[in-house]
Structure formats: C-alpha cells, structure tokens
N, C-alpha and C positions, 0 to 999 in steps of 0.2 A: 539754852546752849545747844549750838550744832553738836548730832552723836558723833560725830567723825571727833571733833574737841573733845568730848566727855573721853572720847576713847583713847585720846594722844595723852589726856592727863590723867589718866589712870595706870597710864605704862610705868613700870616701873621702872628705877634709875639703873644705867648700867652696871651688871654685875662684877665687872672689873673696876674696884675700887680708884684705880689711876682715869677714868675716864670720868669718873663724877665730880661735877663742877660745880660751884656753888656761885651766883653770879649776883653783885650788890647795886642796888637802888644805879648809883650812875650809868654802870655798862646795861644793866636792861631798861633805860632812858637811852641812851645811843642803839642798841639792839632794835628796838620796837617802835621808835621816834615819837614817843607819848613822853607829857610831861607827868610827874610824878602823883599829882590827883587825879590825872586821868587813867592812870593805869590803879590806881587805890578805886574808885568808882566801878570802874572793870572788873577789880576783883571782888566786892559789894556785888556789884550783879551777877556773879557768877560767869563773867565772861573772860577769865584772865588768872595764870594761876595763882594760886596761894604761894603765899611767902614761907620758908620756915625760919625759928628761931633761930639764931646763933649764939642766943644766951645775952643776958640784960634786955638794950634797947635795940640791938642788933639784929636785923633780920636778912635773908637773900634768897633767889631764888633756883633751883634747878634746871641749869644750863639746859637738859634735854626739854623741860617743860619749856621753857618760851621758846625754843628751837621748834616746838609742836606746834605752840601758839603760831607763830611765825606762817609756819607752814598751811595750817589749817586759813590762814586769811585770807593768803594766797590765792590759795585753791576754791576758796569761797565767796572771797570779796569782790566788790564793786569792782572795774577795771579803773581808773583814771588816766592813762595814757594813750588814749582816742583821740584824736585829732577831730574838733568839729570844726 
C-alpha cells in the first residue's frame, strides 16, 4: 500500500460529531465506480478501506476514508485521459 494511503487511512474521523459520515455499500459503489467485489478484493489486499460494523449484517464505510481513498488515486494513478 502507497505510504501517503497508509497515512490518509489512519487519520482519524472528524472530531465534530455532525461531520462524520457513515457511507453504505451503494454510495461508495457510485463514489469510487468499483463494483462491489472489486472494492471487497481491494479491501483483502489491503488496498481500500475497511468497512465498520453497524451491527448484524450491516456494514459502511467512513465518508473521510474513501474521500482519502479517492484522493490518494488521483494523485497517484495511471492518467487515462490522454488522447493517443
């Protein structure tokens, strides 16, 4: 895993309670445009964050952390809109 991600995902969630976001399987499928076992393989490779429980079968993820995610590809990823 790039250190710059290790670093975004270890930041902790907003300390004002009204700013932390808990965000489910659908919006970060539209967020991150990965279908749902691609972002589970992601998170197996340590490449994508972890989910947390929300009790039962229930799980979502921390708006800031795929916001990180997000960001860290960006800055790091292949370009694809290059015109050959």
């Amino acid at each position: 895993m790039p250190k710059n991600l290790q670093h975004s995902l270890n930041q902790k969630p907003p300390t004002d309670t009204g700013k932390i976001r808990i965000l489910r399987l659908p919006e970060v499928i539209s967020r991150v445009g990965l279908k749902r076992s691609s972002i589970y393989r992601r998170i197996w490779g340590g490449d994508f964050p972890k989910p947390v429980s929300l009790g039962g079968r229930a799980v979502g993820w921390f708006e800031h952390e795929v916001d990180a995610w997000l960001i860290e590809r960006v800055q790091t990823g292949p370009r694809t809109d290059m015109i050959i």
